[in-house]
N, C-alpha and C positions, 0 to 999 in steps of 0.2 A: 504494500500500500504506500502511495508517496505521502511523504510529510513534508513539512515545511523545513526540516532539520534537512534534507535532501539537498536541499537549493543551497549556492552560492553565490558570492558577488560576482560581476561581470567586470573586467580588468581589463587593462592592453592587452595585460600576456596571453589573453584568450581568441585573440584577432586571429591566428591561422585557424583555430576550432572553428570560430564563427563563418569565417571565409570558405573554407572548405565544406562543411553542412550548406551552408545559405547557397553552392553552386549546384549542389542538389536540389535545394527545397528555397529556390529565391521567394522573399517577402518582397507584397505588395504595399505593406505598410509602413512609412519612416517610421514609426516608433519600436518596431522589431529589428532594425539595421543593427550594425555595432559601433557603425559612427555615434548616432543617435544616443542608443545606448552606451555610450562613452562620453561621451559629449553632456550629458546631462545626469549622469549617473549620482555627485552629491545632491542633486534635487529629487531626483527618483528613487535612486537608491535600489538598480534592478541587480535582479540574482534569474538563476539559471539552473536547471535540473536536466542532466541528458540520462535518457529514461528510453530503454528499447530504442535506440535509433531516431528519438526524439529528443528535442530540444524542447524543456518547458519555461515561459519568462515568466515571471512576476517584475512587479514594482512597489515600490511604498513610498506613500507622500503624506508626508503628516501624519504619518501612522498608522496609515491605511495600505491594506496590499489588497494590490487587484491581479487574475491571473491573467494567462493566457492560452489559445487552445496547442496542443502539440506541434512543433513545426517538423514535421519528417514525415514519414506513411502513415495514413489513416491506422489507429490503433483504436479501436472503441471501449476497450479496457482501460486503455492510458486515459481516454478522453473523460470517462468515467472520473478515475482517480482525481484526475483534477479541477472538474466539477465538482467533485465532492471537497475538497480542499478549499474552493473557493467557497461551498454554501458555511463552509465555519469561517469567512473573515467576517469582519465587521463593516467593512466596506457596504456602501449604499449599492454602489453598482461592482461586485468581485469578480466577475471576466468579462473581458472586453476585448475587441479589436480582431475582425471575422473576417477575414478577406471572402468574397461572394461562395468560390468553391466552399471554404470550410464552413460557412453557413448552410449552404445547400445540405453537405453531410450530414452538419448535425442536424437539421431540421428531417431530414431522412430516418435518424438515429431515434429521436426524439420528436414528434411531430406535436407534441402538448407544448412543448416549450415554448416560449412569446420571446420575440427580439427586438428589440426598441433601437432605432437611432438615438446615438448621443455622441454632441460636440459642446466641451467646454471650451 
């Protein structure tokens, strides 16, 4: 089962990892990059769990961690796991950020689920 204890912080020294997975599994989204994620990491404060050939992110802002869905092959166990990690944060909103494919999935997975647009 993943925990929170899993994840680590995201570093320079982690740029060949992330370059190397992301030319597999490229994000649609800057806030998944490692620029990004380098680049604003004492505000976000993100960490990272490679889980089955998946990359999992988090971030915490104020306190708050919110997830993300697995970046590597559709795993529906992983995806699980880390849904279920996000319904214990305290975060208003705890995963966020669907590129269309992985939306479609989990909406396939999960068709009760409800998905709200949200831009702060």
């Amino acid at each position: 089962m993943l925990k929170i204890t899993d994840f680590r912080p995201v570093t320079l020294e982690d740029r060949d990892f992330f370059v190397k997975h992301y030319q597999r599994f490229p994000q649609s989204h800057s806030d998944n990059t490692f620029t990004n994620m380098v680049c604003w990491n004492d505000y976000a404060h993100y960490r990272y769990a490679y889980v089955e050939d998946c990359i999992v992110l988090s971030s915490t802002i104020a306190g708050m961690t919110r997830f993300r869905p697995p970046i590597g092959p559709h795993n529906p166990d992983l995806l699980r796991e880390v849904l279920m990690l996000a319904a214990g944060s305290e975060e208003e909103l705890p995963f966020v950020i669907l590129d269309p494919e992985t939306k479609d999935w989990m909406a396939g997975l999960y068709p009760e689920l409800e998905f709200h647009p949200e831009r702060r």
